[in-house]
Structure formats: structure tokens, C-alpha cells
C-alpha positions as CSV (number, residue, x, y, z in Angstrom):
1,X,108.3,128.9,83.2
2,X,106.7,125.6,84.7
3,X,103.6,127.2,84.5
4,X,104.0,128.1,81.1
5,X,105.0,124.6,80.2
6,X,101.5,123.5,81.3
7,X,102.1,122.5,85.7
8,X,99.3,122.3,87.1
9,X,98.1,121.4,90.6
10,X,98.5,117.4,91.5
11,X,101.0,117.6,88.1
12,X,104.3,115.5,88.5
13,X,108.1,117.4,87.7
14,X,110.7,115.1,88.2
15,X,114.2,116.9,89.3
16,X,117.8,114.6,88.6
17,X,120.1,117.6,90.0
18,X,122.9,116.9,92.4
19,X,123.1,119.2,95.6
20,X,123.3,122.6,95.6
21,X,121.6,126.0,94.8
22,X,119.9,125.0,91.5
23,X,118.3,121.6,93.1
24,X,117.3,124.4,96.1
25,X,115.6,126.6,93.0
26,X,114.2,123.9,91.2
27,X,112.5,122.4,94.2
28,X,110.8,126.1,95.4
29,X,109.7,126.3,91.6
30,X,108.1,123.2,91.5
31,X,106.4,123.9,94.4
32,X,105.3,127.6,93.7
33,X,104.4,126.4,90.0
34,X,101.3,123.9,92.2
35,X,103.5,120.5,91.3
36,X,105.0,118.0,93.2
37,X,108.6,117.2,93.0
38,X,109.8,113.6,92.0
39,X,113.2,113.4,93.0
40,X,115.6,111.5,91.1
41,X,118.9,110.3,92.8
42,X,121.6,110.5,90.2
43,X,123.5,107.5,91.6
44,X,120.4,105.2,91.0
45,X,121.2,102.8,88.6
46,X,119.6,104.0,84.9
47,X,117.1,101.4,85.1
48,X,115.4,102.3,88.0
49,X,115.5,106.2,87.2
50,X,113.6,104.9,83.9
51,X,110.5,103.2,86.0
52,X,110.1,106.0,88.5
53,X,110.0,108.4,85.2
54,X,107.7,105.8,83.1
55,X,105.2,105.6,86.3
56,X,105.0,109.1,87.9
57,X,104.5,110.9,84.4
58,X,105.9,114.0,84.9
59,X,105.0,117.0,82.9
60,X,108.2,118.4,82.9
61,X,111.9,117.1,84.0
62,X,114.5,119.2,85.5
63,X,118.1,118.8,84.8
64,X,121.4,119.9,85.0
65,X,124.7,118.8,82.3
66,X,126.1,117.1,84.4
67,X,123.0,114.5,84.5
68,X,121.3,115.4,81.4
69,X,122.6,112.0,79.6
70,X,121.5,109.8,83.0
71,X,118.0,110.1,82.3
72,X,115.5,109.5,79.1
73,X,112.2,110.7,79.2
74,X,109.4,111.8,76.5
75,X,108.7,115.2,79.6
76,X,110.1,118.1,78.5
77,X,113.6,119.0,79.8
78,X,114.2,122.0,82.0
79,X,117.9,122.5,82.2
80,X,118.9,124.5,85.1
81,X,122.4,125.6,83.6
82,X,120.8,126.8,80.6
83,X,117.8,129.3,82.1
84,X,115.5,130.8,79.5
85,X,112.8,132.4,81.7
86,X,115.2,135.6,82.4
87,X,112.2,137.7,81.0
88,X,109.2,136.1,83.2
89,X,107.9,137.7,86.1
90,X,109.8,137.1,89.3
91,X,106.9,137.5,91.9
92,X,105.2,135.0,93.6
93,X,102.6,133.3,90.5
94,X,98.9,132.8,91.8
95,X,97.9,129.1,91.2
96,X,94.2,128.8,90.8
97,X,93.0,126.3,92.8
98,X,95.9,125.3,94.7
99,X,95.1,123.9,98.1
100,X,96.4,122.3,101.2
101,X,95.2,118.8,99.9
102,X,97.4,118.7,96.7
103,X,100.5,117.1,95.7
104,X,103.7,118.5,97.3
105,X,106.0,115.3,96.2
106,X,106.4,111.9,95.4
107,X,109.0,109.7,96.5
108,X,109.7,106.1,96.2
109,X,110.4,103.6,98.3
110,X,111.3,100.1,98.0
111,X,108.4,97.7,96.9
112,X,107.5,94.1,98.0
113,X,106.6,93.1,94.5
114,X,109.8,94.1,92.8
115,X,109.8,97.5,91.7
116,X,109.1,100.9,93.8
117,X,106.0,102.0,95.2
118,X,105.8,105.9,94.8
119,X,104.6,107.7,98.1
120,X,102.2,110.9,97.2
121,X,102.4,113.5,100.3
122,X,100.5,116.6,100.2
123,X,101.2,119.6,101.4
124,X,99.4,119.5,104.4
125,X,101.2,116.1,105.8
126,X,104.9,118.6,105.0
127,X,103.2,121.7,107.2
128,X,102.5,119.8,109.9
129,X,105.9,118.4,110.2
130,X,107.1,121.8,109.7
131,X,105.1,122.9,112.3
132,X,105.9,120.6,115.2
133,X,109.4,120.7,114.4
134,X,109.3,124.6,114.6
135,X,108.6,124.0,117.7
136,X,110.9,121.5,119.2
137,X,113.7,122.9,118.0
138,X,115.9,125.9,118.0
139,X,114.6,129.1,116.6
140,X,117.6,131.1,114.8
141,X,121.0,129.4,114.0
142,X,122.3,126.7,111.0
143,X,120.9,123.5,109.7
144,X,123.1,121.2,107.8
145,X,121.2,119.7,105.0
146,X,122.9,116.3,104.0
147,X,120.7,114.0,103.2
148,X,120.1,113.0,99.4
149,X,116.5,114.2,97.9
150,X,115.5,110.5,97.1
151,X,115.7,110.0,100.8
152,X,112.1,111.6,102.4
153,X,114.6,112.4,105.5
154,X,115.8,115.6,103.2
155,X,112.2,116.9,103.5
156,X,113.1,118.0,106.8
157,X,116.2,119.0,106.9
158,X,115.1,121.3,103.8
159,X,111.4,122.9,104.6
160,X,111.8,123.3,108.2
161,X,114.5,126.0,108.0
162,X,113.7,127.4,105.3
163,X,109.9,128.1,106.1
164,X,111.1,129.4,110.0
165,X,113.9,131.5,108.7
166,X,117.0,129.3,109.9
167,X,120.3,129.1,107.9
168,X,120.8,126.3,105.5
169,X,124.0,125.0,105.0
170,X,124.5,122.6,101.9
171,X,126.7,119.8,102.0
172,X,128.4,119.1,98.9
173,X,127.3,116.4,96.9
174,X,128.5,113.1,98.2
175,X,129.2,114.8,101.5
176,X,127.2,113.1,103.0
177,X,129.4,109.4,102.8
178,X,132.2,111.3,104.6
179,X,132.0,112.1,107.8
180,X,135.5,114.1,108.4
181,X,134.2,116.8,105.8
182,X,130.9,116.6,107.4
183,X,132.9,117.5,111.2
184,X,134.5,120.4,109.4
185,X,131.7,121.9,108.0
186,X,129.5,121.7,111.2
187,X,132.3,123.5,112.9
188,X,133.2,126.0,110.0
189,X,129.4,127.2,109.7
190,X,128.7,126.7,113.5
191,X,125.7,124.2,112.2
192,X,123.2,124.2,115.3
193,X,120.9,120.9,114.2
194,X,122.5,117.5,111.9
195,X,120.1,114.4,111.1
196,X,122.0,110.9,111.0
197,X,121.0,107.8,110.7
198,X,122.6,105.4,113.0
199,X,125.3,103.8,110.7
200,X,126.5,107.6,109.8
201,X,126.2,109.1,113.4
202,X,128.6,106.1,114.4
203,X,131.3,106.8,111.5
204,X,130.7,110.8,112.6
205,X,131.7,110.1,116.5
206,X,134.3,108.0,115.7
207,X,136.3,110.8,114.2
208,X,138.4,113.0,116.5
209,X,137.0,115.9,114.3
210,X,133.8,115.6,115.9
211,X,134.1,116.5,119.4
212,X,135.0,119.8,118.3
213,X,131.4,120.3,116.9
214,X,130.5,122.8,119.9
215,X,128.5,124.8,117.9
216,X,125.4,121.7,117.6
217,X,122.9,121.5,120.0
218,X,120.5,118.6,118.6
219,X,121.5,115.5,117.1
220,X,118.1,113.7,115.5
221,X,118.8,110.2,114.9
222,X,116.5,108.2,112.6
223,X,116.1,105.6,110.0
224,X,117.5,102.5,112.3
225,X,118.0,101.8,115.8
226,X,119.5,104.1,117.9
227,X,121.2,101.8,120.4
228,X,122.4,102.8,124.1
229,X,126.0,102.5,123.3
230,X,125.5,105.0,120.3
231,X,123.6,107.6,122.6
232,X,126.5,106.9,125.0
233,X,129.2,107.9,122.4
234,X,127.1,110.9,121.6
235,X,127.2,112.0,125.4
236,X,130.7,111.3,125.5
237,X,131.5,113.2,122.5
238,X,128.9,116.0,122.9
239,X,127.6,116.6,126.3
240,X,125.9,119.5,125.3
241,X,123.7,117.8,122.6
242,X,119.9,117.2,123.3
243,X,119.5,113.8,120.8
244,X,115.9,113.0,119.5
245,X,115.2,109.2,118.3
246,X,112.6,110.0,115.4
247,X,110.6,107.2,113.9
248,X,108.4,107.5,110.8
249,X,108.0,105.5,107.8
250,X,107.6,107.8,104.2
251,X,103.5,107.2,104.3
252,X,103.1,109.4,107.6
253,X,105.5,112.3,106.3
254,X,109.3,111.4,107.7
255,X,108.6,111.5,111.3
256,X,105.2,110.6,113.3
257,X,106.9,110.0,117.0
258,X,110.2,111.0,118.8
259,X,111.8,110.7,121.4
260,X,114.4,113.2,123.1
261,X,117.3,112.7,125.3
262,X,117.9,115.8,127.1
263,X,122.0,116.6,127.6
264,X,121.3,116.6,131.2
265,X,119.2,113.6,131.4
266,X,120.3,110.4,132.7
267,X,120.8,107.8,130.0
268,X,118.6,105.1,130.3
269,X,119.8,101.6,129.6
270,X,118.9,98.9,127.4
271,X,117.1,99.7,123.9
272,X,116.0,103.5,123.7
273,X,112.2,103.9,122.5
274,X,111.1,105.5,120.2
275,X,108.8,107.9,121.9
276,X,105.5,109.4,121.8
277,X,103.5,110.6,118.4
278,X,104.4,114.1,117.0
279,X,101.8,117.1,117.1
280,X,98.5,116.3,115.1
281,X,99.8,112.4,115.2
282,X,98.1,109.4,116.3
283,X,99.7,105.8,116.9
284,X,97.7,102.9,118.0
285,X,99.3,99.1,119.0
286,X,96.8,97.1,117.6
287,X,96.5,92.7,117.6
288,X,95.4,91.1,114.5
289,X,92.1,92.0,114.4
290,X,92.7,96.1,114.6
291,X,91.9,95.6,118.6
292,X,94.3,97.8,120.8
293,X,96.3,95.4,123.0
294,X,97.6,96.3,126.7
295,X,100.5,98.3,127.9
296,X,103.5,95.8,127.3
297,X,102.3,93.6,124.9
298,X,103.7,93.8,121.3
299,X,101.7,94.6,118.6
300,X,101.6,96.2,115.1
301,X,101.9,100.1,115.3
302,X,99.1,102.2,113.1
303,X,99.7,105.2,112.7
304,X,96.7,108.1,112.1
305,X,96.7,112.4,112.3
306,X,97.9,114.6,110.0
307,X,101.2,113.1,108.8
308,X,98.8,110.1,106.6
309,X,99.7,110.3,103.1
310,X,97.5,110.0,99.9
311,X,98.7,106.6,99.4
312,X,100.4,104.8,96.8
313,X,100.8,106.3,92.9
314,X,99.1,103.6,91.0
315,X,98.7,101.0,93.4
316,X,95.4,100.6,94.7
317,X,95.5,97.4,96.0
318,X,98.6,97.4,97.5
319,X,97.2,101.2,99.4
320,X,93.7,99.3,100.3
321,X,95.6,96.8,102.3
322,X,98.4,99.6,103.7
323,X,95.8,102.4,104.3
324,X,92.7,101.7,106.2
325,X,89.4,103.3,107.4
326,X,90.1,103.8,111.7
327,X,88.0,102.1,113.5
328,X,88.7,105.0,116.5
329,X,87.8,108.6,114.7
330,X,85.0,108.5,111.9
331,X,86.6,110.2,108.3
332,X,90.1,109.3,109.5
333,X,92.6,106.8,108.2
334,X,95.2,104.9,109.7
335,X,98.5,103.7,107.8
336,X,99.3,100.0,109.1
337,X,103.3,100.1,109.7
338,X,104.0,96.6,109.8
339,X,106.7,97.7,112.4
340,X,105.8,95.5,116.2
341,X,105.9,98.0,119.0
342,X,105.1,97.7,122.6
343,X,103.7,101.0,124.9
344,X,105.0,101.6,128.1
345,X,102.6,102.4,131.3
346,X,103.8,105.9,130.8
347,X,103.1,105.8,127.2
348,X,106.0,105.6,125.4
349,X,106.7,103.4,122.6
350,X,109.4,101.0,122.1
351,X,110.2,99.4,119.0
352,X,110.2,95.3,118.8
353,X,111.0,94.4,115.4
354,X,109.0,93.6,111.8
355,X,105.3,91.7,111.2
356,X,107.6,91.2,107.2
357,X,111.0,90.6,106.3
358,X,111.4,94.1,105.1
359,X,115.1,95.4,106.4
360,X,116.5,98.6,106.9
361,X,120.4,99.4,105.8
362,X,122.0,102.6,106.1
363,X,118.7,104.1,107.0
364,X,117.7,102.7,103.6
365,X,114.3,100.5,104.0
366,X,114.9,97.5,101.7
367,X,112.3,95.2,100.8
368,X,113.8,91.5,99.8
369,X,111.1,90.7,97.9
370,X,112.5,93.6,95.5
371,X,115.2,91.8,95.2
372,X,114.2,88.0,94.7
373,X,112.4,89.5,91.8
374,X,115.4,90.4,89.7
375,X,117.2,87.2,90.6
């Protein structure tokens, strides 16, 4: 049908669904069709939803009734409750031309200048995470998928099972704020793997419900720090948990580095790093002149491999300064974090702070400067 409507490859469809089997089929559509998916959050306020529709373009919009009247576009509306492709072939459609290098979504994130800055990640950058995680974690069991669409965190909780053949367990919509439902449901589908960031895996441990999560066996913690107390709870709680501290900003694909806490490890003290670059990944502590700096001494971390995005949608002087040529492999670039690290002699990373005044809340990276614009 979204061929039919004229989706081609690098093509934008924008989907305002709330979770659940539909958002599930419009996504795989999207995808199959050659797009890339523009998720829309239907709790963002109407104003927002209207510039990330007026500035990705999409060719066609996916909805549902129940957030038809939240969003105004001139794309032509798909509505998922109302299916009129009953007729069209159900195989697999051949996209000419498709490739590895095209569009597989584009989400936004906050921007400096005062509106959002839309991140475009091919399909490539979402394989390779797919791949690495396929191998760090378990092989058969349940993932719980939680985390809203808007949020590039749901990438993984969504393409990783479902392109190695693991259970995916929905949450409901709005699950994700509360955290007793969320200890149910682990334990009523015997979920294997949850994602948190800190603030929620805090509010999760500190209900009684939690402890009788048997069934997990990873915890990944990202978005925020993950602080020794908090990995100390999890212990507590959950012995039997292995708990991964991922780091990644949106332009290098959700995660680029992690670090795991085996659940019969000793816990260190102090802050916990952030770890060592993911498979295909590349991260450089560099000074102010793109030089690498010694072990121990803090500098901005770079990140280069597989996970570096297309850039910015639009924004070609804000990606010129964000994305640039490495001066270490010749063709490859390197996405400047603005996050301060420090490398360990053994190579691990530990995270120091910000080169801005960009903030993260909830897991939510929040730049102020978005903010001082509308006051």
C-alpha cells in the first residue's frame, strides 16, 4: 500500500500510533516499503509534532483514531484501524534499489538553536547494533519493549528480537511511567532482558514487586549515570542479573560502548564507566585540536565505526561542525560527542561530564538553548 502510495527509498513516513500491534505493523511496513520511519510521540505537545511533520516531509503519515485529530499534515493519512490493502499481495515486495546505505529512520532530538534537529540513521548503523547485541546477549527467551518510539532507545529493544527470533513483549502504552505494572509483567511473561534508564531502574527497585523478577537475566542501563549505589540496589534486589552501562548518543545508533557487570563480579566503587566501544565502533579522547590525549586525562570523546549516522535532516552547518573527516582512517568520519571522558590504562572509558550545557532528564537529552528560545 505504501508502495503504491509512491515510498520510495530515502522517502520519509511519519507514524503517530501509541503501542501495540499496529505501531509493530506500521513500522515493518515502512521499512519493507524502502522508507524510514519518523516517529511521532503522541504526548508531544501539537506544536512540536507540526515542525518535525513541516521538516521531515513525509510522503505518507500513519495513524490510528485515537490520534488522528493530534496531528495536521498535507502527507496522505494511512489509518491503521481502517486497512484498505486487504486485496494487495502479502509477500515480501522487492524494492529496486534498496541498499544498506538508505534511510531506516529519523528521529529527533533536542536542538541548541531552539527547535529539533532530526537524526537520519541508515540501515546499516541499525544492523550493526543488531548484530553485536545478538551477540552479547541471550539467544532465546522474552524482551520487554517499553520504551516510547520517539525515544532512539526503542530501536533496540524492538529490532534486536525481532531480527534473532526472541519474544517481544509490549508494554501497554504509558507503561512505561509505572513501574509496579512493569514488575508484573516481567514476572507474568518471564521477560529475560529490560532497558532503564537510571531514574526508572530506581523507581523499578524500589518496589517490593521487583525482587520477584527471577525470570531477567540482564538489566541494560542507559541514558544517565548509572551510579554505584544504583548497581548496588540492582545486586541486592537481583543477584542473578548481569547489568550493562551502555553509552551512545542518537548520531552513532543508540549505543557505541558498554560496559557489563557480571552477577558474580565484584562491584567496583566509585562512578561505574562506561566501558569499551561496541563491535565495528571506534571512540577516540581527543584535546582541542583533534590530538588524542593520554590515559587519564579528560578529553572530548569522538566517536567513529559503523554506528556514525548520515547526519542532520537539513542542517548542514550544524552536521559540518558535529560530523568530521577522522584524521586516524582515510574515508571515515568521526561524530564529536561533546561528552568529556577519560580512558583508563586498561582501556576503559569513564565518563567526566559535558564540553556544553546540554542536560540529560529522565534519559531525555535536553538542550537549554531549546528552551531560552521560547522564553
Amino acid at each position: 500500500h505504501l508502495i503504491a502510495l509512491g515510498v520510495k527509498p530515502d522517502d520519509r513516513v511519519a507514524i503517530c500510533v501509541e503501542r501495540g500491534l499496529p505501531l509493530l505493523v506500521g513500522l515493518l511496513a515502512i521499512l519493507k516499503a524502502g522508507g524510514a520511519y519518523v516517529p511521532l510521540d503522541p504526548d508531544y505537545p501539537a506544536e512540536r509534532l507540526g515542525h518535525m511533520l513541516a521538516d521531515s516531509q513525509p510522503r505518507a503519515l500513519l495513524v490510528q483514531q485515537a490520534t488522528r485529530a493530534l496531528v495536521g499534515s498535507s502527507a496522505t493519512l494511512v489509518d491503521l484501524d481502517q486497512p484498505t490493502w486487504g486485496d494487495l499481495p502479502g509477500s515480501n515486495p522487492q524494492v529496486p534499489g534498496l541498499t544498506s546505505q538508505h534511510l531506516a529512520y529519523v528521529i529527533y532530538t533536542s536542538g541548541s538553536t531552539g527547535v529539533p534537529k532530526g537524526v537520519m540513521v541508515e540501515h546499516r548503523n541499525v544492523v550493526n547494533l543488531v548484530h553485536w547485541s545478538a551477540g552479547l546477549f541471550p539467544s532465546e527467551g522474552a524482551v520487554l519493549h517499553k520504551t516510547p518510539v520517539s525515544f532512539d532507545a526503542s530501536v533496540w529493544e524492538l529490532f534486536w528480537p525481532l531480527c534473532t527470533g526472541l519474544r517481544l513483549v509490549l508494554a501497554r502504552p504509558d507503561g512505561q511511567r509505572d513501574p509496579q505494572y512493569l514488575a508484573g509483567l516481567i514476572e507474568r511473561q518471564q521477560v529475560k532482558v529490560v532497558q532503564f534508564v537510571p531514574a526508572l531502574l530506581q523507581q523499578f527497585l524500589d518496589e517490593d514487586a521487583s525482587a520477584a523478577c527471577a525470570s531477567l537475566t540482564d538489566i541494560v542501563c542507559g541514558g544517565g549515570e548509572l551510579t554505584e549505589a544504583l548497581a548496588r540496589q540492582v545486586r541486592e534486589r537481583l543477584p542473578q542479573v548481569r547489568l550493562h552501562n551502555v553509552y551512545g548518543p542518537t548520531e552513532t545508533t543508540v549505543d557505541c560502548s558498554v560496559w557489563t557487570l557480571e552477577a558474580r563480579d565484584q562491584l567496583p566503587t566509585g562512578a561505574l564507566p562506561i566501558g569499551r566501544p561496541i563491535d565495528n565502533t571506534r571512540l577516540y579522547v581527543l584535546d582541542a585540536h583533534d590530538q588524542p590525549v593520554p590515559y587519564g586525562v579528560a578529553g572530548q570523546l569522538h566517536i567513529g565505526g559503523a554506528g556514525v549516522t548520515r547526519g542532520y535532516l537539513g542542517l548542514p552547518e550544524q552536521q559540518a561542525e558535529r560530523f568530521i573527516a577522522s584524521p586516524f582512517v582515510d574515508g571515515e568520519r568521526l561524530y564529536r560527542s561533546g561528552d568529556l571522558v577519560r580512558q583508563r590504562p586498561d582501556g576503559v572509558l569513564e565518563f567526566l561530564g559535558r564540553t556544553d550545557h546540554q542536560i540529560k532528564l529522565r534519559g531525555l537529552r535536553i538542550e537549554p538553548g531549546e528552551i531560552e528560545a521560547c522564553l
